[in-house]
C-alpha positions in Angstrom: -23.7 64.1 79.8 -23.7 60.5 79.4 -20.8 58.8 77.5 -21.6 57.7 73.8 -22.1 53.7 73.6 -20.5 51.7 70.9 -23.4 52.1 68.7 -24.0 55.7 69.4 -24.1 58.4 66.3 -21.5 60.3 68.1 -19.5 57.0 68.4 -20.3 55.6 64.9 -19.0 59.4 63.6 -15.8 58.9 65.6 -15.2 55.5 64.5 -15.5 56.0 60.7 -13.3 59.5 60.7 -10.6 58.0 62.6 -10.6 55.1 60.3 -7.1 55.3 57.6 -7.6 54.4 54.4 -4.6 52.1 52.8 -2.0 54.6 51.6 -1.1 53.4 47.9 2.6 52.8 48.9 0.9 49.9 51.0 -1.7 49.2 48.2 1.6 48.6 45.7 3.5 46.3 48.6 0.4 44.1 49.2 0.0 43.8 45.7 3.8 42.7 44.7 4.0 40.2 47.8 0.9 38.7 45.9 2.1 38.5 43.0 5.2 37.1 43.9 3.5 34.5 45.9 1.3 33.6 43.1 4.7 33.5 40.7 5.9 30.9 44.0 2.6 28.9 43.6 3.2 29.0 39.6 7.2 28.1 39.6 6.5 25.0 42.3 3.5 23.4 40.4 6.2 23.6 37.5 8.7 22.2 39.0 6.5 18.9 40.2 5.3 19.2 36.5 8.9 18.4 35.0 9.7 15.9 37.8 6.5 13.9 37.2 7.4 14.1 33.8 11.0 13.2 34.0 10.5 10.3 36.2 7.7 9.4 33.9 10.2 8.8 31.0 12.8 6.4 31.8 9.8 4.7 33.6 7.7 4.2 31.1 10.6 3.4 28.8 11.2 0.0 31.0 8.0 -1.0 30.6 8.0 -0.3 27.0 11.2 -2.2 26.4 10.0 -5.2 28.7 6.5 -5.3 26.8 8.4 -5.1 23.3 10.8 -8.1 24.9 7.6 -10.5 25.6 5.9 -10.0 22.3 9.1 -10.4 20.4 9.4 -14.1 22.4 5.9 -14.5 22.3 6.3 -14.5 18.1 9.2 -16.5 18.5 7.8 -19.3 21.4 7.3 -22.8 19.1 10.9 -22.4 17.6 12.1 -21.1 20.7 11.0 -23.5 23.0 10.5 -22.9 27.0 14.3 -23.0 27.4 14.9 -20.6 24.5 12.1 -18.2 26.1 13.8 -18.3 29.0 17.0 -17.7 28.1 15.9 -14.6 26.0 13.7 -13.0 29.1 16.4 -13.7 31.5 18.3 -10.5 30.8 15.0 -8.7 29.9 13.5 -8.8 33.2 16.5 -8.7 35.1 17.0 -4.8 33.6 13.2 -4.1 34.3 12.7 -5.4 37.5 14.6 -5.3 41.1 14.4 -9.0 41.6 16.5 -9.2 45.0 14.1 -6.0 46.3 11.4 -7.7 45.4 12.2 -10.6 47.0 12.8 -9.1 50.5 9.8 -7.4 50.4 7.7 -10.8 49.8 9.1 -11.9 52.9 8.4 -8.5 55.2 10.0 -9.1 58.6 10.2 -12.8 58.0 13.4 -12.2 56.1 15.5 -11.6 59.3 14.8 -15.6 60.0 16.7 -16.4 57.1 20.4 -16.5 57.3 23.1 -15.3 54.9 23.1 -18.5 53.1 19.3 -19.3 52.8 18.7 -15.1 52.0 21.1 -15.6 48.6 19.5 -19.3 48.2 16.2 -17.8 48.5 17.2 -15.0 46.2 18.1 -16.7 43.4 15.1 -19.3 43.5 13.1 -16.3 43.5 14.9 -14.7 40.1 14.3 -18.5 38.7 10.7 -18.3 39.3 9.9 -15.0 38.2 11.9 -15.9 34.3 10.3 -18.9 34.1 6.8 -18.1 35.1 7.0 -15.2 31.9 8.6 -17.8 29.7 6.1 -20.5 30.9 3.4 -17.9 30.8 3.8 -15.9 27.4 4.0 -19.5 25.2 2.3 -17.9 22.2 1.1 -15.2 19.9 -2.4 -15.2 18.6 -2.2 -10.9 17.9 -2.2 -10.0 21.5 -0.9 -6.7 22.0 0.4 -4.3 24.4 -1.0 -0.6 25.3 0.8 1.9 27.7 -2.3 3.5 28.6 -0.7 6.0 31.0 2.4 7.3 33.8 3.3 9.6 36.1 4.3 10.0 39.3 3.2 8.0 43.1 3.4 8.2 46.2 6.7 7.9 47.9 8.4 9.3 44.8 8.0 6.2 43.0 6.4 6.0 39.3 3.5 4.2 38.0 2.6 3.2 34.3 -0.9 1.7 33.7 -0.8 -0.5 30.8 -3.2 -2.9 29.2 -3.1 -6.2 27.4 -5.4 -7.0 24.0 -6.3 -10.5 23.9 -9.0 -12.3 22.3 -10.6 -9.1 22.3 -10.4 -8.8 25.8 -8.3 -6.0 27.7 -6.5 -7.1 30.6 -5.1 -3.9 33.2 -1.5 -4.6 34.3 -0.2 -1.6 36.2 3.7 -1.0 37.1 5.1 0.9 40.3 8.4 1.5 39.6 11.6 2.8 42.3 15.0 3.8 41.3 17.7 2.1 41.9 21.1 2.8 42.0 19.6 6.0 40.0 17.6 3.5 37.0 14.1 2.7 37.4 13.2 -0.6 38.0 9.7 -2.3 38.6 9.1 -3.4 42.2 5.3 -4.5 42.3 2.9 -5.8 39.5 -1.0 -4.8 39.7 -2.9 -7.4 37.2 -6.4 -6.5 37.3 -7.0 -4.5 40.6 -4.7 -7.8 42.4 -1.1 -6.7 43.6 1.3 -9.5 42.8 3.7 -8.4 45.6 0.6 -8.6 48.1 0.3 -12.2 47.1 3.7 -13.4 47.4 3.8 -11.8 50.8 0.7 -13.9 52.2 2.2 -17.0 50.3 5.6 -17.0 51.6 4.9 -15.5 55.1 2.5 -18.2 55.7 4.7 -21.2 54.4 7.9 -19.7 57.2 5.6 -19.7 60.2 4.3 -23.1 59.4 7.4 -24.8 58.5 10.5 -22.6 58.9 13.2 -21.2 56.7 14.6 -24.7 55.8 10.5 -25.8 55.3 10.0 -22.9 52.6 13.2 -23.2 51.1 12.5 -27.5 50.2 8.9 -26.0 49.0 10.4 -23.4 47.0 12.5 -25.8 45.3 9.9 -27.8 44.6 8.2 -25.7 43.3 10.4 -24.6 40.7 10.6 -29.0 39.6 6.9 -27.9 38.0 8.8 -26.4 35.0 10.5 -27.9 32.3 14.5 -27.6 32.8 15.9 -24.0 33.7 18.7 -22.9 31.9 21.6 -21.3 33.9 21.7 -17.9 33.0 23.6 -15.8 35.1 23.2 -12.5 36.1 25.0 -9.4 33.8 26.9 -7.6 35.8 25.0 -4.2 34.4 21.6 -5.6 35.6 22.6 -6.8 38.9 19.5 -6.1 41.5 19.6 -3.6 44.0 20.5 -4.4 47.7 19.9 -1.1 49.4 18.2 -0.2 52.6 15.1 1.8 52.1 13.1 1.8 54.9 10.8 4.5 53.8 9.8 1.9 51.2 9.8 -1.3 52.3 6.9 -3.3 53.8 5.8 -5.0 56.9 3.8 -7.9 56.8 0.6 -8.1 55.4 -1.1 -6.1 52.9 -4.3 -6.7 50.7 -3.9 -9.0 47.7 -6.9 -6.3 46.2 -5.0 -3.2 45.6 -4.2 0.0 43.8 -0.6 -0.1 42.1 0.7 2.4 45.3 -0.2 -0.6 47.5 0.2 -0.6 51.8 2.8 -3.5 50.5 4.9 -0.7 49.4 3.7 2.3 51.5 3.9 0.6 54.7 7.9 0.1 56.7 9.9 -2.3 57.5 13.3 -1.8 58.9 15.2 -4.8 58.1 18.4 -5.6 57.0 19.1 -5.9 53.3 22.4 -8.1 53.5 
């Protein structure tokens, strides 16, 4: 008598008597480890929930506090003057923003050509030109206005918060990635309508050291900052001083598209170099 085939009645019997059926005790245990993996699931997506919102906060508060800063001034400009405005945004942006970060990054790897001397130099021509182009820059107040529009969380456990700008019934986008430092939030890159500031420095400054050196940027640099009217000496607070940490996971190597989102490659890419 021949041998049943796989697809034999005798075969097909055989196959679905000697099948078990799931015992409940195994019904229960598949169900609980389930459940508790959905309860996992549940308690992680939570847990990124209060982050993105905690990080959000003191985030969004900088900008809030640097956007109620420049309309206050803005009121104020004609009895102010540009040396008043400056001297009131000093402080301001030096608590929102990681000046001596961003700096570095502007220069990617080209920042190991500088030495000790020309890095601080460099440094504090660069803290010059950001207060002055803000007090140069936000000379009136004709009702303009400022809108947080939205923040949260980006990639590389930075933070982001999109605002906008209402002007002559025009609404400008100027988004803000921020980074902690030394465990505050400070801004490290400004996106003005789709066009990453950082991005621009960085193909500005790169550019001017391979043409004409350290010592060639630095005369240009100063020169640059003769365009303005007389720049007040303000010094530094003590509180608001600028980071000078290594973070390699964050910072940049050359290049980088002017025409980016707020999480730009500027930021995303790295660059090991040395922060003294």
């Amino acid at each position: 008598m021949p041998a049943p085939t796989p697809y034999s009645p005798a075969c097909m019997r055989q196959g679905l008597m000697g099948r078990r059926e799931p015992s409940q005790g195994n019904v229960m245990k598949s169900a609980t480890r389930l459940l508790k993996g959905l309860i996992g699931a549940a308690v992680l997506c939570a847990s990124i929930s209060v982050w993105t919102v905690a990080a959000a906060a003191p985030a969004r508060d900088v900008v809030q506090n640097l956007d109620d800063a420049l309309i206050a001034t803005m009121k104020q400009a004609d009895t102010l003057g540009f040396e008043g405005r400056y001297k009131k945004l000093a402080p301001v942006i030096d608590d929102a923003f990681d000046l001596n970060r961003i700096a570095r990054l502007a220069l990617g790897s080209s920042w190991e050509k500088l030495s000790a001397e020309q890095r601080i130099q460099y440094q504090a021509m660069f803290r010059k030109d950001t207060v002055a182009t803000y007090a140069s820059r936000f000379n009136g107040y004709s009702g303009q206005s400022f809108e947080i529009k939205s923040s949260g969380d980006a990639p590389g456990g930075r933070a982001q918060v999109n605002t906008v700008i209402h002007s002559d019934g025009k609404t400008i986008p100027i988004n803000y990635v921020l980074d902690q430092s030394s465990g505050d939030w400070k801004i490290v890159n400004v996106v003005a309508k789709g066009v990453s500031d950082l991005a621009l420095k960085r193909g500005q400054y790169t550019s001017s050291i391979r043409e004409n050196g350290p010592d060639g940027f630095l005369n240009q640099y100063q020169k640059q900052l003769a365009k303005y009217p007389s720049i007040p000496d303000v010094p530094v607070a003590e509180s608001s001083e600028t980071s000078t940490r290594p973070s390699a996971a964050l910072e940049a190597s050359a290049g980088g598209a002017a025409s980016a989102p707020a999480s730009d490659s500027v930021l995303d890419k790295t660059d090991d170099v040395d922060p003294s």
